[in-house]
N, CA and C atoms as an extended XYZ file, in Angstrom:
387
Properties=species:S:1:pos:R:3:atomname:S:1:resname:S:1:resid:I:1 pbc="F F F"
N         9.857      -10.499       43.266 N   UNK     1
C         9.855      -10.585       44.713 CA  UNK     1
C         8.415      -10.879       45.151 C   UNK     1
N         8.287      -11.992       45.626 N   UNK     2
C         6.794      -12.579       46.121 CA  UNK     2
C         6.666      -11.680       47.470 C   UNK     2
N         5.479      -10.874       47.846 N   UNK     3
C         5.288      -10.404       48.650 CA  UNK     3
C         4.067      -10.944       49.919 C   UNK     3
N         3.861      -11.991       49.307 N   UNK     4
C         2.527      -12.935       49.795 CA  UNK     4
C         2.996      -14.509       49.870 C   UNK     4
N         2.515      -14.586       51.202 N   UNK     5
C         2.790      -16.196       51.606 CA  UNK     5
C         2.125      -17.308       51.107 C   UNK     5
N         0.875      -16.585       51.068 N   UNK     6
C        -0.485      -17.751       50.475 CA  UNK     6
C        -1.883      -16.631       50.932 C   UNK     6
N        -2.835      -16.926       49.953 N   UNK     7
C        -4.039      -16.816       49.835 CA  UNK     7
C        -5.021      -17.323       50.197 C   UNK     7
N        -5.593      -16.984       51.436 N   UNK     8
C        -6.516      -17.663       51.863 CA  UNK     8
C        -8.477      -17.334       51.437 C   UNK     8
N        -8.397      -16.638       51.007 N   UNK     9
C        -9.573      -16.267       50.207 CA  UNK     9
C        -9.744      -15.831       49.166 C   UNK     9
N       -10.851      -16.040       47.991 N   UNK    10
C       -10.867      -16.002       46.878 CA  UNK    10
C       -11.982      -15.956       46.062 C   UNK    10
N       -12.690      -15.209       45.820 N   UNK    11
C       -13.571      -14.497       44.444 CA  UNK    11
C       -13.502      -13.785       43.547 C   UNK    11
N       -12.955      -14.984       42.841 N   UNK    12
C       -12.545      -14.248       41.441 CA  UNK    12
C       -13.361      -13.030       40.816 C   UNK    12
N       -12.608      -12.026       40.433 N   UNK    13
C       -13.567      -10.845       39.990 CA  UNK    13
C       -13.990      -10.039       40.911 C   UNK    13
N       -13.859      -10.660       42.177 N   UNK    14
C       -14.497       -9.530       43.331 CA  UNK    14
C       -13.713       -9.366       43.949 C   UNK    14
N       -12.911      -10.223       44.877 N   UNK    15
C       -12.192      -10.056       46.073 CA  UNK    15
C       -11.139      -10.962       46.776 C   UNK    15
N       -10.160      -10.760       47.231 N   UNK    16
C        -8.876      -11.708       47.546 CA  UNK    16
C        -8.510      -11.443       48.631 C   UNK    16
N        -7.973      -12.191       49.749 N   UNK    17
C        -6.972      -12.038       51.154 CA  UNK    17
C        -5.745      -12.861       50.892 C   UNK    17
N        -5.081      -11.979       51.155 N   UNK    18
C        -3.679      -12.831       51.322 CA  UNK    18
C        -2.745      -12.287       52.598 C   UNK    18
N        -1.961      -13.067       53.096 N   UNK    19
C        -1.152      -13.407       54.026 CA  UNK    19
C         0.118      -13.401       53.763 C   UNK    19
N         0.747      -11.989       54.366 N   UNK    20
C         2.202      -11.956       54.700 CA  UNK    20
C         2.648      -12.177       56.140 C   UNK    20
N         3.845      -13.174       56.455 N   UNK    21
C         4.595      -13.541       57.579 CA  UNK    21
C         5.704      -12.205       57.445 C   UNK    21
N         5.632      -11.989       58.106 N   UNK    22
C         6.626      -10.878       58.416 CA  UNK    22
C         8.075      -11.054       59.225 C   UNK    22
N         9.166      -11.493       58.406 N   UNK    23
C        10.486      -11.988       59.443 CA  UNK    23
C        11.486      -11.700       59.351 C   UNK    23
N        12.005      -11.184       60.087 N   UNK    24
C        13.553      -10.168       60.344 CA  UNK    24
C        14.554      -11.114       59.437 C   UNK    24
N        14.313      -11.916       59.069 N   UNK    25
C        15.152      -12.517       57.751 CA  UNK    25
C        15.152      -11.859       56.171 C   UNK    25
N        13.758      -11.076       56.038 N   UNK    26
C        13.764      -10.570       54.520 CA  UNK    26
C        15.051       -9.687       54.348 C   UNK    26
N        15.577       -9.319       53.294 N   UNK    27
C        16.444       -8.838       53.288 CA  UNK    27
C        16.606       -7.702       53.134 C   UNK    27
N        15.326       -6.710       52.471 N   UNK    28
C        15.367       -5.418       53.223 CA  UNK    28
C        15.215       -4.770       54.263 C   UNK    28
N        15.414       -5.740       55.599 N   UNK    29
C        15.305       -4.971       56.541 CA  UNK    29
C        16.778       -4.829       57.201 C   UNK    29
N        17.986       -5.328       56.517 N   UNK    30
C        18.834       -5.033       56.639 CA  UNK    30
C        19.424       -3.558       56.498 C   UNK    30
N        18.920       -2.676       55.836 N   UNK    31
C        19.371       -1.299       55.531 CA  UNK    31
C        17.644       -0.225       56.055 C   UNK    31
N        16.983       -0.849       56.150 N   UNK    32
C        15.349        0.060       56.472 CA  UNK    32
C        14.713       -0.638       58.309 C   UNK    32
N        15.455       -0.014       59.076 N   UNK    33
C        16.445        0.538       59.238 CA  UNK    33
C        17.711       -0.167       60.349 C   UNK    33
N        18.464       -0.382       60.278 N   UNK    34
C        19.583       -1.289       61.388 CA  UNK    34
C        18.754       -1.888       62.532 C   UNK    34
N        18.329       -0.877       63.441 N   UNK    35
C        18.303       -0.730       64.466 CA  UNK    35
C        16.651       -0.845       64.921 C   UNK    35
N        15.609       -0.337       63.889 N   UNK    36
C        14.677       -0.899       64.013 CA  UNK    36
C        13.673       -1.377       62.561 C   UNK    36
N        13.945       -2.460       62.604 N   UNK    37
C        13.377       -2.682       61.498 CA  UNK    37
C        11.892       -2.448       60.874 C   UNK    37
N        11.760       -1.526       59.612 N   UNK    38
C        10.584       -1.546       59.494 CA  UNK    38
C         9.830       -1.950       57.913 C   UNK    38
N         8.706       -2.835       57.423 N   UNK    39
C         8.725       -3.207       56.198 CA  UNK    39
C         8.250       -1.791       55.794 C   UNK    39
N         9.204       -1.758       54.517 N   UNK    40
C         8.818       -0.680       53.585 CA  UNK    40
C         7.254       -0.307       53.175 C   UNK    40
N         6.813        0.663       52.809 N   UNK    41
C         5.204        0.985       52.612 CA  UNK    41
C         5.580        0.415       51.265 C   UNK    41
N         6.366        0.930       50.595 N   UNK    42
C         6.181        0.722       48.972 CA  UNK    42
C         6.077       -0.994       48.799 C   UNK    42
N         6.792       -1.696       49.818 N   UNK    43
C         6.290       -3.499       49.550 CA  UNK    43
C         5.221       -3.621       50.205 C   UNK    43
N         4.214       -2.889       50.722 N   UNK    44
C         3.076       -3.215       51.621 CA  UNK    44
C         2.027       -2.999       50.271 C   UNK    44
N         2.333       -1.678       49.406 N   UNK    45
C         1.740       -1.786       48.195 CA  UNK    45
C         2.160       -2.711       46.926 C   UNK    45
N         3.143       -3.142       47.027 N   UNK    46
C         3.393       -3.992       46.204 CA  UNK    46
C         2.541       -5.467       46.683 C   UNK    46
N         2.774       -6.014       47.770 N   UNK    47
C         1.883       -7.162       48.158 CA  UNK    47
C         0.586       -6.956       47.945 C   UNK    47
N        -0.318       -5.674       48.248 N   UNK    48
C        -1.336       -5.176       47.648 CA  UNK    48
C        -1.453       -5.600       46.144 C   UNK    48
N        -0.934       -4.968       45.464 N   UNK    49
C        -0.853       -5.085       44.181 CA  UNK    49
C        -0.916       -6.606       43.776 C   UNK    49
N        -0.046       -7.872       44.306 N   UNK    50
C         0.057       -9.025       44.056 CA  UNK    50
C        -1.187       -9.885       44.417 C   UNK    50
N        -1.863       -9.462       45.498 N   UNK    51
C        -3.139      -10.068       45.830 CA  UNK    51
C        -4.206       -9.115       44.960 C   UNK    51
N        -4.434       -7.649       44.733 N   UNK    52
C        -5.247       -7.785       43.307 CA  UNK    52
C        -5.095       -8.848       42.222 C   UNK    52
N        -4.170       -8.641       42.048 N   UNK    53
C        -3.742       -9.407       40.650 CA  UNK    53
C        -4.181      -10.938       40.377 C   UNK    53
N        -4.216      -11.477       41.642 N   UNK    54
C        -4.890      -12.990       41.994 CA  UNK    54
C        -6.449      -12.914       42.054 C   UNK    54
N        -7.167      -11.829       42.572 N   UNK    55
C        -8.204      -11.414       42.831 CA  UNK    55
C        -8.970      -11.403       41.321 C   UNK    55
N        -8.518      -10.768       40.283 N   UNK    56
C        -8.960      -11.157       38.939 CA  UNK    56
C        -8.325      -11.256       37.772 C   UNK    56
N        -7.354      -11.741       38.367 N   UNK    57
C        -5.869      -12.398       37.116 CA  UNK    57
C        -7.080      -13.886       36.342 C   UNK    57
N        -8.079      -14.556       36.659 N   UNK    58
C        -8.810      -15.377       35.911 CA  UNK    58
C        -9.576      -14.735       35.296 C   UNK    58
N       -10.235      -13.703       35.721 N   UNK    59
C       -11.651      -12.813       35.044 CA  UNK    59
C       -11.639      -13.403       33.418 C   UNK    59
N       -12.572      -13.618       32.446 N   UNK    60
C       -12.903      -13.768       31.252 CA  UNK    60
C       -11.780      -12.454       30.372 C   UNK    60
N       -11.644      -10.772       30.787 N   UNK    61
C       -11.025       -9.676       29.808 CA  UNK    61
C        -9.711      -10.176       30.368 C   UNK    61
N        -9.359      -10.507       31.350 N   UNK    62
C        -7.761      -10.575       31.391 CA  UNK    62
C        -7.290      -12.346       31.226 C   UNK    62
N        -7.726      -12.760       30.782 N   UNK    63
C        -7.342      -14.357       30.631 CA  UNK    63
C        -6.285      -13.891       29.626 C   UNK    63
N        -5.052      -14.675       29.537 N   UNK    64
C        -4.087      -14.769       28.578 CA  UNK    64
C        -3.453      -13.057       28.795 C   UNK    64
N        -3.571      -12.363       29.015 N   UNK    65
C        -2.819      -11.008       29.757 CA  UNK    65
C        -2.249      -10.776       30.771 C   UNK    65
N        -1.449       -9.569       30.964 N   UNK    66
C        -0.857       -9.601       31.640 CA  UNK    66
C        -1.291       -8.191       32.610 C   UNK    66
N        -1.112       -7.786       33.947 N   UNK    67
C        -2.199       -6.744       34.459 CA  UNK    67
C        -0.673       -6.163       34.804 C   UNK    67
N        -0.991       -4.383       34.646 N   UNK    68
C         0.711       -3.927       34.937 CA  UNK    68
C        -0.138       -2.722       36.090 C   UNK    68
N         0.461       -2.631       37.031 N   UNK    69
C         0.316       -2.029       37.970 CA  UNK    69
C         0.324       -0.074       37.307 C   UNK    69
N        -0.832        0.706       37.299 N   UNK    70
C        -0.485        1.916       36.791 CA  UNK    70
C        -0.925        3.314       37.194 C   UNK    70
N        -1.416        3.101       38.705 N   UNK    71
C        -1.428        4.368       39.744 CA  UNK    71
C        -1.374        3.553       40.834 C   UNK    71
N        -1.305        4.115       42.111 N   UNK    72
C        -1.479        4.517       42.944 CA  UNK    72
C        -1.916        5.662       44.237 C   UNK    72
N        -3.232        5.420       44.504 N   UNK    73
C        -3.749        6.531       45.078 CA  UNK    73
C        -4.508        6.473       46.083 C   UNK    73
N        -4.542        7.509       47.329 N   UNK    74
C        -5.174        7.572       48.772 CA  UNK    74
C        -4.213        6.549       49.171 C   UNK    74
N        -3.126        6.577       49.179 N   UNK    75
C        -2.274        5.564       49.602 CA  UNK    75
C        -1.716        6.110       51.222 C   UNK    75
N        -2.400        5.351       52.426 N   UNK    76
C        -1.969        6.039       53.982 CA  UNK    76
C        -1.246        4.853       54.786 C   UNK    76
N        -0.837        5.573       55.230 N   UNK    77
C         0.375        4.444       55.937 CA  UNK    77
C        -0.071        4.801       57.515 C   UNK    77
N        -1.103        3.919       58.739 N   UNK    78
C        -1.517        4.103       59.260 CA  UNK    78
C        -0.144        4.068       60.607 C   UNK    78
N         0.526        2.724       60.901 N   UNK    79
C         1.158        2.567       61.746 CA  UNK    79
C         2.549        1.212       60.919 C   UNK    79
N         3.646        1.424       61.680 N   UNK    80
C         4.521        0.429       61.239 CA  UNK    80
C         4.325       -0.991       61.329 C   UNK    80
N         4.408       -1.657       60.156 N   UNK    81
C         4.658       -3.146       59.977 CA  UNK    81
C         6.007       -3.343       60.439 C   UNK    81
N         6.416       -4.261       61.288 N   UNK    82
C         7.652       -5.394       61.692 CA  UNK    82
C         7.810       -6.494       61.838 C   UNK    82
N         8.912       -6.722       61.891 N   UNK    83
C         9.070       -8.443       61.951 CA  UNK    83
C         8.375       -9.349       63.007 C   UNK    83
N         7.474      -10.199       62.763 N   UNK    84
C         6.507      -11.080       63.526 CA  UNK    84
C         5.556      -10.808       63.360 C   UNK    84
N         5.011       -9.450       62.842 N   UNK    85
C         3.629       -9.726       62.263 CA  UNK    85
C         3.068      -10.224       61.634 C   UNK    85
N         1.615      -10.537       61.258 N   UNK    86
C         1.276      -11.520       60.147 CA  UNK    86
C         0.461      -10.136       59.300 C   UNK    86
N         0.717       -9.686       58.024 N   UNK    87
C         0.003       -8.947       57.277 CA  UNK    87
C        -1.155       -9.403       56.771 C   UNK    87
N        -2.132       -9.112       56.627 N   UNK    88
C        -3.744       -9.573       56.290 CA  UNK    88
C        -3.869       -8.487       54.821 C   UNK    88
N        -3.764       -8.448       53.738 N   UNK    89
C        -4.116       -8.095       52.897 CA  UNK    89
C        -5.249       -8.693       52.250 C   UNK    89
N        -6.327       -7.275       51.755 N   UNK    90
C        -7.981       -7.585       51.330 CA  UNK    90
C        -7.697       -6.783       50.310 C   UNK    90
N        -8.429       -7.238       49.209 N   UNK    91
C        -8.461       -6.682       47.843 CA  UNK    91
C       -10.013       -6.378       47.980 C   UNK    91
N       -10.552       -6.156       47.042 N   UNK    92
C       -11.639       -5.713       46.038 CA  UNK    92
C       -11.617       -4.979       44.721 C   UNK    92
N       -12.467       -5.526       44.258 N   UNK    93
C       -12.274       -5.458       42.702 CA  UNK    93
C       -13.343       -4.475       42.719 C   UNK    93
N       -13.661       -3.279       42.110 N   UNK    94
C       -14.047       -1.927       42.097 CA  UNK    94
C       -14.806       -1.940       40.728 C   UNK    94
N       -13.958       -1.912       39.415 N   UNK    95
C       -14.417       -2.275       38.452 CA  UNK    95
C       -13.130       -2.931       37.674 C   UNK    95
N       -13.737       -3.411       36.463 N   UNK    96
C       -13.128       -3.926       35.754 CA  UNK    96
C       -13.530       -3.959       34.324 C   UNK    96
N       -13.320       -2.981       33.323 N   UNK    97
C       -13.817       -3.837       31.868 CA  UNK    97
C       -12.812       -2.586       31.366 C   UNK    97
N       -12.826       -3.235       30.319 N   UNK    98
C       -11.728       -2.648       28.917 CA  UNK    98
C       -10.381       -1.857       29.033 C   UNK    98
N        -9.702       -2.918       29.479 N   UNK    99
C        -8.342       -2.797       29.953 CA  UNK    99
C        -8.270       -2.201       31.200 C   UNK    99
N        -8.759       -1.750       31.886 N   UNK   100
C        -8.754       -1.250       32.835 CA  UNK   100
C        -9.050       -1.650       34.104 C   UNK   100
N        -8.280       -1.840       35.583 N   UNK   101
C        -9.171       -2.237       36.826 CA  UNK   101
C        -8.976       -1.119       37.807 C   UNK   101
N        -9.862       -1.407       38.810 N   UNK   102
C        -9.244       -0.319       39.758 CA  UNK   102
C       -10.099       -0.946       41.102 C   UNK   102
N        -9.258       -1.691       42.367 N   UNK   103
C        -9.149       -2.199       43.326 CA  UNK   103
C        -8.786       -1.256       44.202 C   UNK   103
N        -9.816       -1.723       45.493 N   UNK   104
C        -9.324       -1.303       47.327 CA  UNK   104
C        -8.268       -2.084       47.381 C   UNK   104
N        -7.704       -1.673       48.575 N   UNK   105
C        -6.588       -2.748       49.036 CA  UNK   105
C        -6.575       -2.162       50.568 C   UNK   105
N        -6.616       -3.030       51.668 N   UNK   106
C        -6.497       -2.631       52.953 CA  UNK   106
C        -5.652       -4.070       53.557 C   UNK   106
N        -4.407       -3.209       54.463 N   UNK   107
C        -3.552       -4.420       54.859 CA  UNK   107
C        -4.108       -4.104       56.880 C   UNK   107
N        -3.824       -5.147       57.642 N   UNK   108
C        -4.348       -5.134       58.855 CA  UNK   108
C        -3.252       -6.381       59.778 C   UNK   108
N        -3.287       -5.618       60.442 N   UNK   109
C        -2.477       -6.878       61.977 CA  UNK   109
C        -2.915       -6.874       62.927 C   UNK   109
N        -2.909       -7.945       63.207 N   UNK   110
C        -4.053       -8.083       64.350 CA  UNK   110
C        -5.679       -7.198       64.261 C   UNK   110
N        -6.259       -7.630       63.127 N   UNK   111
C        -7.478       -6.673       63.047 CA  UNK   111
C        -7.506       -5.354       62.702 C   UNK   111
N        -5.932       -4.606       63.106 N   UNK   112
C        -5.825       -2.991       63.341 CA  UNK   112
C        -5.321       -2.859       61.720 C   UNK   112
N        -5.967       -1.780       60.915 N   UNK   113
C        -5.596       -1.062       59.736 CA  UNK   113
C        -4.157       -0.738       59.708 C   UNK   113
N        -3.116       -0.884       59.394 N   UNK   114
C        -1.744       -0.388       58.679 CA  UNK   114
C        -1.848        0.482       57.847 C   UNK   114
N        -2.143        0.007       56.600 N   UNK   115
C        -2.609        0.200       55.140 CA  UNK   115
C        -3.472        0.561       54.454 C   UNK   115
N        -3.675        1.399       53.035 N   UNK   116
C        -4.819        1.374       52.731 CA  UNK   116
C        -4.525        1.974       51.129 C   UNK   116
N        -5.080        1.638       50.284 N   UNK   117
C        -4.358        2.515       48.843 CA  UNK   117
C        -5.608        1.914       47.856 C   UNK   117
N        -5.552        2.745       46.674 N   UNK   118
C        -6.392        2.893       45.592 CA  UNK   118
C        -5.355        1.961       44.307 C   UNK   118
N        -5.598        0.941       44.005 N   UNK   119
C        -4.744        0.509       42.861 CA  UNK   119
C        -5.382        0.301       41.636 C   UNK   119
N        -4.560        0.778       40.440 N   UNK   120
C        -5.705        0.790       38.870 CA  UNK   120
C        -4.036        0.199       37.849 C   UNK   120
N        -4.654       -0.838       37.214 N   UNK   121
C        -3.647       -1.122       36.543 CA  UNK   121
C        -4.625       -1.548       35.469 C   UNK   121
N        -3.484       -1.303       34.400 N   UNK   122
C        -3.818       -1.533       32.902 CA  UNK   122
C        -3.954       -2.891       32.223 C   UNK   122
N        -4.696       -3.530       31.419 N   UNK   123
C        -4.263       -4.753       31.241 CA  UNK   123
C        -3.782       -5.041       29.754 C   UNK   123
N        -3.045       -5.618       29.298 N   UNK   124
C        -1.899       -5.590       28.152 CA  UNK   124
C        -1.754       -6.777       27.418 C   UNK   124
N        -1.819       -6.977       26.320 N   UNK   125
C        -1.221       -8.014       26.089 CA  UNK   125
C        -0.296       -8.574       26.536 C   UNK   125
N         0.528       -9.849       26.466 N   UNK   126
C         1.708      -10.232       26.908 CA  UNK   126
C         2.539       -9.881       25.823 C   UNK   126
N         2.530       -9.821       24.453 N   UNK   127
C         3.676       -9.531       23.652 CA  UNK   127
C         3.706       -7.490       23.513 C   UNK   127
N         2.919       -7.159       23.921 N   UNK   128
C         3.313       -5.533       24.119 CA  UNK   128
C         4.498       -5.531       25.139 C   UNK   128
N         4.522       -6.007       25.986 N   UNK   129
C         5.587       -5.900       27.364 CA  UNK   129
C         7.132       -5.922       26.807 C   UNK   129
């Protein structure tokens, strides 16, 4: 499930923005909830997660690997995301060496904070998976 529209900024190894459209067409907002729809936190961290991953999915230690998402933490859910917003997701790359990363992630609409979480994922070979 692509959680990102496109990427509009990019330093590899350091830092990434990406861009979610937000539209009463996705299909979980059919059951979260009828009446007022709201995007789930857990896909606000998952789109998080997908713009790290672009952020230093080239780096020199993870070339030819695969990065698996493996905490989450300080994760605050400021105010509700809905349909017509545009999500602004910012990465930063924190550190990175020997299998290991651990990225900011702050999502924003209209300028105003939503989001905010600690992400550290492992990096793996592709034939371990």
């Amino acid at each position: 499930m692509l959680m990102v529209d496109r990427i509009v900024e990019l330093e590899t190894m350091e830092r990434a923005v990406g861009i979610k459209c937000v539209s009463v067409n996705e299909p979980y907002f059919q059951g979260h909830y009828p009446e007022y729809p709201i995007l789930p936190g857990v896909l606000i961290i998952e789109g998080m997660a997908q713009v790290a991953g672009v952020a230093f999915a080239d780096g020199e230690e993870v070339r030819g690997k695969l990065p698996l998402l493996a905490a989450v933490e300080k994760a605050k859910f400021r105010r509700p995301v809905v349909p017509g917003d545009q999500l602004r997701i910012e990465t930063r790359v924190v550190k990175a060496r020997r299998g290991i990363a651990r990225i900011e992630g702050k999502a924003t609409v209209d300028g105003v904070l939503v989001a905010e979480a600690e992400l550290m994922f492992t990096i793996v070979d592709k034939d371990r998976v």
